[in-house]
N, CA, C and O of each residue as an XYZ file, in Angstrom:
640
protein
N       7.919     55.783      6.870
C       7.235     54.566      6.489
C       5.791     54.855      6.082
O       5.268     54.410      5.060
N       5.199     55.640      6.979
C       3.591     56.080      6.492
C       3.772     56.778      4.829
O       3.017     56.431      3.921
N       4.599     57.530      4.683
C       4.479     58.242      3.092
C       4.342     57.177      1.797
O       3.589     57.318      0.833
N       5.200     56.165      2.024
C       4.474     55.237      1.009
C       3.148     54.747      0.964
O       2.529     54.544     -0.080
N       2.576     54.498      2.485
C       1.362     53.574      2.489
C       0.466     54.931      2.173
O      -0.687     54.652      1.847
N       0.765     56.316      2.205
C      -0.601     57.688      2.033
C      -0.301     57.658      0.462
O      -1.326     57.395     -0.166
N       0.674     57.830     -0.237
C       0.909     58.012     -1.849
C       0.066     56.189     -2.275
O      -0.225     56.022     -3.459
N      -0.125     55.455     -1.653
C      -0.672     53.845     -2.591
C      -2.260     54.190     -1.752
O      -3.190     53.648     -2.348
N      -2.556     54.734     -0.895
C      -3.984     54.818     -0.336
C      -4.446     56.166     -1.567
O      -5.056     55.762     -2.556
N      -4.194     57.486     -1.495
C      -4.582     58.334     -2.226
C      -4.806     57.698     -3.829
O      -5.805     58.008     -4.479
N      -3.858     56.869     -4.317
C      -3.718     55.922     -5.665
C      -4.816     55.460     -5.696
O      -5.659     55.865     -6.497
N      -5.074     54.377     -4.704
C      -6.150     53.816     -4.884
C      -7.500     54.371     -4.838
O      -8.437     53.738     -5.324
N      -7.684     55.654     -4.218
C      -9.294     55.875     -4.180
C      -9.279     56.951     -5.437
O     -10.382     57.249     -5.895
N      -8.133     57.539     -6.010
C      -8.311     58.627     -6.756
C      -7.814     57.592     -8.249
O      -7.836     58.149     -9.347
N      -7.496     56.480     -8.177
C      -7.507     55.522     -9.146
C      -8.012     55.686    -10.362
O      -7.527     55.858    -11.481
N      -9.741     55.545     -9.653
C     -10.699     55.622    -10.680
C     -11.253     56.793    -11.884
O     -11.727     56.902    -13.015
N     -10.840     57.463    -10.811
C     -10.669     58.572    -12.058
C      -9.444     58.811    -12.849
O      -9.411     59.953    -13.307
N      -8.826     58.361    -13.030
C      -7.877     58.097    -14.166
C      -8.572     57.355    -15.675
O      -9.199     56.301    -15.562
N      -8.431     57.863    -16.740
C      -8.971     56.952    -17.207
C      -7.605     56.551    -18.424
O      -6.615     57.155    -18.837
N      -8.151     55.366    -18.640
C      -6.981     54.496    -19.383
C      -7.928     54.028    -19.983
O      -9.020     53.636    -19.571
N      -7.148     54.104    -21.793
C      -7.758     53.791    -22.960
C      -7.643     52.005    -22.940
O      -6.455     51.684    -22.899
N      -8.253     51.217    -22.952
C      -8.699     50.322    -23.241
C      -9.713     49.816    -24.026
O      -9.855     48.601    -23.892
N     -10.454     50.344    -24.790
C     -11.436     49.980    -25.841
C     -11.265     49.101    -26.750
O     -11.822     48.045    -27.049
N      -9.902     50.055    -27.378
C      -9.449     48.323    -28.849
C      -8.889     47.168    -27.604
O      -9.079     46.078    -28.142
N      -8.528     47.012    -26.756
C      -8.639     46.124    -26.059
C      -9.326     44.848    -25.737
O      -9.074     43.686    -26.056
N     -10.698     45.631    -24.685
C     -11.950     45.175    -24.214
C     -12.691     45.281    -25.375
O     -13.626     45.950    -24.934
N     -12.870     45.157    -26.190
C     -13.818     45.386    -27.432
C     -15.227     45.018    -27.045
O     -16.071     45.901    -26.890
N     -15.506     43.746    -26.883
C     -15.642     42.671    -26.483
C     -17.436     43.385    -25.819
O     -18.604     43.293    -26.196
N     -16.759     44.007    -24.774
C     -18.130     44.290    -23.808
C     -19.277     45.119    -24.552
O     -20.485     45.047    -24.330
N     -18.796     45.706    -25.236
C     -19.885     46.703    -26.236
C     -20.800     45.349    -26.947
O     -21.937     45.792    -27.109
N     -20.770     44.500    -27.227
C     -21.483     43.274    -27.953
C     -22.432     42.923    -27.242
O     -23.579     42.848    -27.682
N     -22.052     42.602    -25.812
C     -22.990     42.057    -25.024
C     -23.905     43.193    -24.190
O     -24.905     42.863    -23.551
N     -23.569     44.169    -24.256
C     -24.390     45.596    -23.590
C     -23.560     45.961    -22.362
O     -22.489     45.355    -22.309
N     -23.766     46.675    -21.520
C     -23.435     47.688    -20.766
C     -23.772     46.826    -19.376
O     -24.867     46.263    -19.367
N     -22.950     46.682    -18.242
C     -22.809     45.701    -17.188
C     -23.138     46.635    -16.253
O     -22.206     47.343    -15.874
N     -24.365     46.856    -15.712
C     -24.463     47.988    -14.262
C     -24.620     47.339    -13.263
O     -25.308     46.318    -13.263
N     -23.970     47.832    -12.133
C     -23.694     47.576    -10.483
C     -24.773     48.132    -10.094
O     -25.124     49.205    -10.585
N     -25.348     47.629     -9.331
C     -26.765     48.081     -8.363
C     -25.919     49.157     -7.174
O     -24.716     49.360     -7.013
N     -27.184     49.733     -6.431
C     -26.717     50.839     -5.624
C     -26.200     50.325     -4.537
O     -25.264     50.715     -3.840
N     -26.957     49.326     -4.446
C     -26.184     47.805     -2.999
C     -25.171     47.966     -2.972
O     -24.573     48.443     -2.006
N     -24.680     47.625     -4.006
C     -22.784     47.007     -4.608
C     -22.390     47.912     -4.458
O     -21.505     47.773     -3.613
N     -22.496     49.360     -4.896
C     -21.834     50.484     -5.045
C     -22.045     50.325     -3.371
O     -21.283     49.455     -2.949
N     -22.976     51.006     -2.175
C     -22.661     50.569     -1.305
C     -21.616     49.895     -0.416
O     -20.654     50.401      0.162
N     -22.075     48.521     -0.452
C     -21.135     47.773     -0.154
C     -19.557     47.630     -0.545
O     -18.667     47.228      0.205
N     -19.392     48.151     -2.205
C     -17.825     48.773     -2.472
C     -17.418     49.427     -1.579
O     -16.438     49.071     -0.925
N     -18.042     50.477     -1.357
C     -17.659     51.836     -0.480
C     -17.480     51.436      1.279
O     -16.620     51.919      2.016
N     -18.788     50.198      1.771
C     -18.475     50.266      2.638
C     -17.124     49.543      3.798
O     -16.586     49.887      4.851
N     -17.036     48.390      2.839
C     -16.124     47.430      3.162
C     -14.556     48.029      3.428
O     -13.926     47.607      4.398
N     -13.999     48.973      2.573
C     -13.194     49.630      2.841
C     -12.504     50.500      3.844
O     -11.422     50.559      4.430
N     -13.985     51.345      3.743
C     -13.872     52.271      5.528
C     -14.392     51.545      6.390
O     -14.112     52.112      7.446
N     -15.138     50.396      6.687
C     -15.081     49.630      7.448
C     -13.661     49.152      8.254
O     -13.461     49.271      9.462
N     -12.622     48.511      7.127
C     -11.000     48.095      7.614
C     -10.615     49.126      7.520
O      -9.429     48.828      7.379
N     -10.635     50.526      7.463
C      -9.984     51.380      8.090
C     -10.353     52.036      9.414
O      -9.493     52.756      9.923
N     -11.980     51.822     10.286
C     -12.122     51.825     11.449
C     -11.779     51.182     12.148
O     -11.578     51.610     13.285
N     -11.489     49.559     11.767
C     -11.329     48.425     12.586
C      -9.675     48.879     12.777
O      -9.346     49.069     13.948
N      -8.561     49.079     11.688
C      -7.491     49.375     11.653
C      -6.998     50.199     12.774
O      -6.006     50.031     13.484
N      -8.231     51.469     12.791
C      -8.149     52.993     13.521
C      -8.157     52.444     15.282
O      -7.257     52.615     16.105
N      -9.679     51.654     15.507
C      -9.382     50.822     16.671
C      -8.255     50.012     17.623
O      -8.024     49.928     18.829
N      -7.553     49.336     16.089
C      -6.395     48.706     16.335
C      -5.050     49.665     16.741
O      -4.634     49.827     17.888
N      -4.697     50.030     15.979
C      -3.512     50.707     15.974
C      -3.516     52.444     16.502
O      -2.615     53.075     17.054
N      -4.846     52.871     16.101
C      -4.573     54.434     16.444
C      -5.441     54.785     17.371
O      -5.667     55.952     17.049
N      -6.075     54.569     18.295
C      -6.526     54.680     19.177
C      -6.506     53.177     20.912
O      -6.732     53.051     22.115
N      -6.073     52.494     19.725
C      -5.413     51.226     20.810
C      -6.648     50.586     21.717
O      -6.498     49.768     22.624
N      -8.040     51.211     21.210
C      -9.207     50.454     22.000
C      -9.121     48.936     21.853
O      -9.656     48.284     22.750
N      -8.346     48.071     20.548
C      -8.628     46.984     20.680
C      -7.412     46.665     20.410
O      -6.671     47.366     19.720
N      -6.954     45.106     21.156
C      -5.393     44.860     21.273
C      -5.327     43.567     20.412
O      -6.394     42.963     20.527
N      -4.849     43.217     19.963
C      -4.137     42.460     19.354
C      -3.921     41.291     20.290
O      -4.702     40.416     19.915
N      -3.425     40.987     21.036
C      -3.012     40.099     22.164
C      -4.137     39.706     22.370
O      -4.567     38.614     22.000
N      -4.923     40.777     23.155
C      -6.444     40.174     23.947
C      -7.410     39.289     22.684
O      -8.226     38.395     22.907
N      -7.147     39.670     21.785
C      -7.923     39.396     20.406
C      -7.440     37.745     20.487
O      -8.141     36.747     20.658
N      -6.128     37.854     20.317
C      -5.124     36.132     20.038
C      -5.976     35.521     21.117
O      -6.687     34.532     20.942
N      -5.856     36.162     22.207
C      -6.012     35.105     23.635
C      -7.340     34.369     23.040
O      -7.070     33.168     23.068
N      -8.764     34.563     22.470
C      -9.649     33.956     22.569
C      -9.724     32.597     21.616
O      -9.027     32.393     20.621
N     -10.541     31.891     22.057
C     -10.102     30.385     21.285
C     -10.835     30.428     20.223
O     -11.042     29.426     19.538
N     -11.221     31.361     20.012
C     -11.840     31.367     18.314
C     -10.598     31.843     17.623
O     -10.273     31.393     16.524
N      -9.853     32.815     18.304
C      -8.573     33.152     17.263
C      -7.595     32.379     17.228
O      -6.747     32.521     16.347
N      -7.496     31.418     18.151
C      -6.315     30.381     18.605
C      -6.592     29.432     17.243
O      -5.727     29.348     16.371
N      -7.856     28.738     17.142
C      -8.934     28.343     15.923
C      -8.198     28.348     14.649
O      -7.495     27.516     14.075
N      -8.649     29.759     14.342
C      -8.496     30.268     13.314
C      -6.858     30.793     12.893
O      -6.414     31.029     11.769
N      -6.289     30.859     13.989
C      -4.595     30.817     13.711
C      -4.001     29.527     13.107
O      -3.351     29.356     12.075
N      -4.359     28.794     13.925
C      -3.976     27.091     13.589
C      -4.487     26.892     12.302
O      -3.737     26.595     11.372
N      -5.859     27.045     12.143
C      -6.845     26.748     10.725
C      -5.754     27.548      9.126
O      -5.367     27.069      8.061
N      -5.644     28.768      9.707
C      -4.790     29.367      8.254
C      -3.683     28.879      8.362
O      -3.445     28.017      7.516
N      -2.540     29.181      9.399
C      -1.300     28.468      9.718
C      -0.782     26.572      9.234
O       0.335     26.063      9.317
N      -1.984     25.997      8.790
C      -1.977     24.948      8.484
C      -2.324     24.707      7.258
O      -2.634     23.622      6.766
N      -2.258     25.938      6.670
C      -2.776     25.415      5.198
C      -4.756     25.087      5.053
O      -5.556     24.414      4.402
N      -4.707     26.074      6.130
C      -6.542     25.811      5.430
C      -7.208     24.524      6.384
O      -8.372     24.434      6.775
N      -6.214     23.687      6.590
C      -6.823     22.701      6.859
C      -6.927     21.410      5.713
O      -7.494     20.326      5.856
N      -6.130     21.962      4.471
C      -6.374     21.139      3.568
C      -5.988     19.763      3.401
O      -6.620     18.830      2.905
N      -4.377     19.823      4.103
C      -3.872     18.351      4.660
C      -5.221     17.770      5.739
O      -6.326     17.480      5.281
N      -5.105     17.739      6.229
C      -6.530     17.212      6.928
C      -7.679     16.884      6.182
O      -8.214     15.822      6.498
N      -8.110     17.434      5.411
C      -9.682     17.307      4.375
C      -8.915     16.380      3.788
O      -9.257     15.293      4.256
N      -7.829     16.211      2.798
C      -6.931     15.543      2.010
C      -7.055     14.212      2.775
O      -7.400     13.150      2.257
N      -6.771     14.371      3.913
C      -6.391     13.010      4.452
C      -7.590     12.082      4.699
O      -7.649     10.906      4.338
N      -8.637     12.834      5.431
C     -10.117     12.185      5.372
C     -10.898     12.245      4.094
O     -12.017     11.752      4.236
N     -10.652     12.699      2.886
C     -11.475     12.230      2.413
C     -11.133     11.693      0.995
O     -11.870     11.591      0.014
N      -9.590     11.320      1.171
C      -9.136     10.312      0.290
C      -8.097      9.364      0.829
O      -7.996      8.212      0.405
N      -7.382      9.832      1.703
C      -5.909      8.620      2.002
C      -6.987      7.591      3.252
O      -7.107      6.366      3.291
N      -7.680      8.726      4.218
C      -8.370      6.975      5.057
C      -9.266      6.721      4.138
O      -9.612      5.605      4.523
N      -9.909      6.934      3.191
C     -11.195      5.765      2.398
C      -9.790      4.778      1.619
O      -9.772      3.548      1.657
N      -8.912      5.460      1.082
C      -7.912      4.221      0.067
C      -7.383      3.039      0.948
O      -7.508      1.836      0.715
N      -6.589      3.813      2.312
C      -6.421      2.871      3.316
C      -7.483      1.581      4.151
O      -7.020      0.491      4.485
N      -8.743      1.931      4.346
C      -9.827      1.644      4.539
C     -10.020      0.386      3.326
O      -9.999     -0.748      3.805
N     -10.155      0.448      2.225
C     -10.072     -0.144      1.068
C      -9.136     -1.125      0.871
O      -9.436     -2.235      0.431
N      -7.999     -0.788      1.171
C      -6.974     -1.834      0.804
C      -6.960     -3.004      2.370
O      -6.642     -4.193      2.411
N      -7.401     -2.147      3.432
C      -7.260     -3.142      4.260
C      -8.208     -4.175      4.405
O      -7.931     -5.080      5.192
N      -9.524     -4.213      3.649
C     -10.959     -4.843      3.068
C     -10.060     -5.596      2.261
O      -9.938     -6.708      2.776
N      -9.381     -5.490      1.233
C      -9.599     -6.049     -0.029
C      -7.667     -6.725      0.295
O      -6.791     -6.681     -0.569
N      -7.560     -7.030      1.085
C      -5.597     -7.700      1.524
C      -6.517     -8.754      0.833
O      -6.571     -8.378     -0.338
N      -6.936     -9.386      0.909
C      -6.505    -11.143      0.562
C      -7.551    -11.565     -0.895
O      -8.469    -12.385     -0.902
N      -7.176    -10.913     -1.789
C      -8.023    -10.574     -2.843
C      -7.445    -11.941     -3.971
O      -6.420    -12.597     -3.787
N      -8.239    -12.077     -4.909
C      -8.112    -13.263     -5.727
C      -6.535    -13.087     -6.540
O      -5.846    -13.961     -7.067
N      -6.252    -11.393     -6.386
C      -4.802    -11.710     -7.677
C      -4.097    -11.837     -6.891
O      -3.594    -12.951     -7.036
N      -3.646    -11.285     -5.951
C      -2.851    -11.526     -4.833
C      -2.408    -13.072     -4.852
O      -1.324    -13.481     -5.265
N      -3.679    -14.023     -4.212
C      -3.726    -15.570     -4.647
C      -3.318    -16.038     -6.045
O      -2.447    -16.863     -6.320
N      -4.061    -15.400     -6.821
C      -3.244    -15.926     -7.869
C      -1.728    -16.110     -8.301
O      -1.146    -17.005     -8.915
N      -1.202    -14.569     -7.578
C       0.264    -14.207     -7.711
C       1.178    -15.506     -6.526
O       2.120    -16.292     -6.630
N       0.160    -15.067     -5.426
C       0.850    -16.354     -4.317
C       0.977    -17.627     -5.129
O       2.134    -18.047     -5.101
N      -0.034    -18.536     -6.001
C      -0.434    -19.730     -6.157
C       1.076    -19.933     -7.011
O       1.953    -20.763     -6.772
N       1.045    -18.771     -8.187
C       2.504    -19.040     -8.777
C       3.561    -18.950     -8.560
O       4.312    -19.516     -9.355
N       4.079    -18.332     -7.588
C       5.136    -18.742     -6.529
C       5.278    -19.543     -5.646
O       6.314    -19.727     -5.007
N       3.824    -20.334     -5.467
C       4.380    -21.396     -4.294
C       4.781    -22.522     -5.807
O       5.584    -23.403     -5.501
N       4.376    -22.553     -7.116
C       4.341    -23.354     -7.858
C       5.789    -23.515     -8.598
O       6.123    -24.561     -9.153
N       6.636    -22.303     -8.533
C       7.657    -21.993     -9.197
C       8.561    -22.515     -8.032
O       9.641    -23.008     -8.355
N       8.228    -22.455     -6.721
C       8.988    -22.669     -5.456
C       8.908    -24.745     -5.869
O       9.520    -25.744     -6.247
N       8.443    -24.533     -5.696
C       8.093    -26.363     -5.918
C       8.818    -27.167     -6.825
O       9.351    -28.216     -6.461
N       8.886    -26.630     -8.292
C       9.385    -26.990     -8.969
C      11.200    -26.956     -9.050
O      12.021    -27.752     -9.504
N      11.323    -25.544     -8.329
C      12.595    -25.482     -7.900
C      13.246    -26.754     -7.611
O      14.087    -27.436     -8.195
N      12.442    -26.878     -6.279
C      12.823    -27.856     -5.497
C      12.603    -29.092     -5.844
O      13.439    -29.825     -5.316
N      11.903    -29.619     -6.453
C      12.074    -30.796     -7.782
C      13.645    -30.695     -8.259
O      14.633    -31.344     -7.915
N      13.469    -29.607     -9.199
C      14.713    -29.336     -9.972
C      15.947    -29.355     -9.051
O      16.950    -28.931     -9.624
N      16.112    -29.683     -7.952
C      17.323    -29.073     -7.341
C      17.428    -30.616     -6.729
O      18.612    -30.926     -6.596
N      16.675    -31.480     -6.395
C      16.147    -32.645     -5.762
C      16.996    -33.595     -7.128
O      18.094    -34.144     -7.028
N      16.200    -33.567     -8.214
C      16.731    -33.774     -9.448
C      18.243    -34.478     -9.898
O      18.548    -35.516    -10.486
N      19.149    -33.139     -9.191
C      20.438    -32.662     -9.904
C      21.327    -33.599     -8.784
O      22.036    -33.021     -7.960
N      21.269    -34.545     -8.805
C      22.267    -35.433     -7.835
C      23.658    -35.554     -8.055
O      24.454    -35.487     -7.119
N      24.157    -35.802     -9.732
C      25.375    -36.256    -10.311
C      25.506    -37.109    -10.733
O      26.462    -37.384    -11.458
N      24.215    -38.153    -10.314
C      24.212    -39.373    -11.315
C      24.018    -39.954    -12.655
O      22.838    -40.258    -12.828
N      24.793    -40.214    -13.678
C      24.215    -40.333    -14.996
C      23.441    -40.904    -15.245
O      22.734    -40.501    -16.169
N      23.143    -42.037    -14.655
C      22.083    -42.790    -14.700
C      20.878    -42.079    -14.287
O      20.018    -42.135    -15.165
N      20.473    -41.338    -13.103
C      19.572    -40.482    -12.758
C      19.143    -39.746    -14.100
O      17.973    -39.621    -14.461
N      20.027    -39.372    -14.646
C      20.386    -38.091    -16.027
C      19.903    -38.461    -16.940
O      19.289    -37.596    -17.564
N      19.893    -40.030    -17.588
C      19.723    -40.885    -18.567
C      18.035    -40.764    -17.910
O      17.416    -39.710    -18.059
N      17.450    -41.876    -17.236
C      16.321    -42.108    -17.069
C      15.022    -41.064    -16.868
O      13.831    -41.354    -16.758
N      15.719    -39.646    -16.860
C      14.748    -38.598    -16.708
C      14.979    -38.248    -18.127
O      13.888    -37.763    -18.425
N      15.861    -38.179    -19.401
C      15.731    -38.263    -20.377
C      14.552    -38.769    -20.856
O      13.552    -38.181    -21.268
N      14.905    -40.435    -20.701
C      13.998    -41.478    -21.525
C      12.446    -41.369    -20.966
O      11.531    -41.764    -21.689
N      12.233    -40.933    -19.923
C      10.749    -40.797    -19.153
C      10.397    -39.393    -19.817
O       9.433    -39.584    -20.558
N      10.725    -38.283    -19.845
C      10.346    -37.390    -20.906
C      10.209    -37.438    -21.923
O       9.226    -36.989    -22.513
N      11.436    -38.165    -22.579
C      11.061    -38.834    -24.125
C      10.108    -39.869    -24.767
O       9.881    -40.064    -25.962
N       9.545    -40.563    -23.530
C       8.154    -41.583    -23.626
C       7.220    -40.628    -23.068
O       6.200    -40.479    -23.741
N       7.317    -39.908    -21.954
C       5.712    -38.745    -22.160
C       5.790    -37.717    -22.903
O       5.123    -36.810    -22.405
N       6.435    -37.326    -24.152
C       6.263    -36.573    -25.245
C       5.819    -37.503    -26.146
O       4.923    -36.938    -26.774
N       5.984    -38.869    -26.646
C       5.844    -39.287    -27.593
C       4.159    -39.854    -27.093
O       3.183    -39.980    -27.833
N       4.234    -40.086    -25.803
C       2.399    -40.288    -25.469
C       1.404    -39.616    -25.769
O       0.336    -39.869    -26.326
N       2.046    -38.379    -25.173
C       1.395    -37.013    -25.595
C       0.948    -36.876    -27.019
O      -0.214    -36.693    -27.380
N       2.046    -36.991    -27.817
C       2.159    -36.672    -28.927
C       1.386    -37.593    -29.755
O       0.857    -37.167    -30.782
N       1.232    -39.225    -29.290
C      -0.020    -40.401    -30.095
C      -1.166    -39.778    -29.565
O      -1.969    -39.654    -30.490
N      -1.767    -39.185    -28.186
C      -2.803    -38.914    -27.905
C      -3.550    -37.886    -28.890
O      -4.611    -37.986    -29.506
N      -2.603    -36.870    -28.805
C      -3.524    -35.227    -29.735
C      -3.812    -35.818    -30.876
O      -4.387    -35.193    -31.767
């Protein structure tokens, strides 16, 4: 199992000296000038690396630091839960858009369209019930709601 991870470690640090033609490629960078890394960076490249391979060396090959004892502390308990959950992003998600929308709608329940929408259903309800009040079977009933529509159209109709 180690021979793969020594052939992709040797890869990677002896990488750079490989060189691969890319020019007609990258064209591009020759236009804008030449991009130099400070000695910091170079630094800090170098150090970050053998850094996680001491911490690694600690861990696993000399066994000074355990894994377990590491979990046990509640900063790692923390930070288990924190990645294990997605970041935390359901949570941010939830505070800082679903409770302000919820928050919002429960302000704004009894809002003018709402009423408006109510006003025309209690109005359509009404008329129903006219209309249904109405429908007895009597012809005569039948006749006289005729002729009373047919005299307030023709009222209507002298008024305009």
């Amino acid at each position: 199992m180690a021979a793969p991870l020594l052939v992709l470690m040797v890869l990677a640090l002896a990488g750079g000296l490989i060189h691969v033609p890319t020019d007609s490629v990258f064209s591009a960078a020759g236009e804008h000038g030449e991009h130099t890394v400070s000695a910091l960076m170079h630094a800090i490249m170098i150090a970050v690396p053998l850094f996680g391979i001491g911490i690694s060396y600690l861990f696993y090959g000399s066994r000074t630091l355990s894994v377990s004892r590491l979990m046990a502390s509640d900063l790692a308990q923390w930070l288990h839960r924190f990645w294990f959950t997605g970041w935390g992003f359901d949570g941010l998600y939830r505070r800082l858009f679903i409770t302000p929308y919820l928050w919002l709608a429960a302000i704004n329940r009894h809002d003018f369209v709402d009423g408006a929408a109510g006003l025309l259903v209690a109005l359509s309800e009404a008329g129903n019930t006219l209309l249904v009040r109405s429908q007895s079977g009597s012809l005569r009933w039948y006749i006289l709601s005729v002729v009373f529509g047919t005299v307030l159209l023709l009222t209507l109709g002298g008024v305009l």
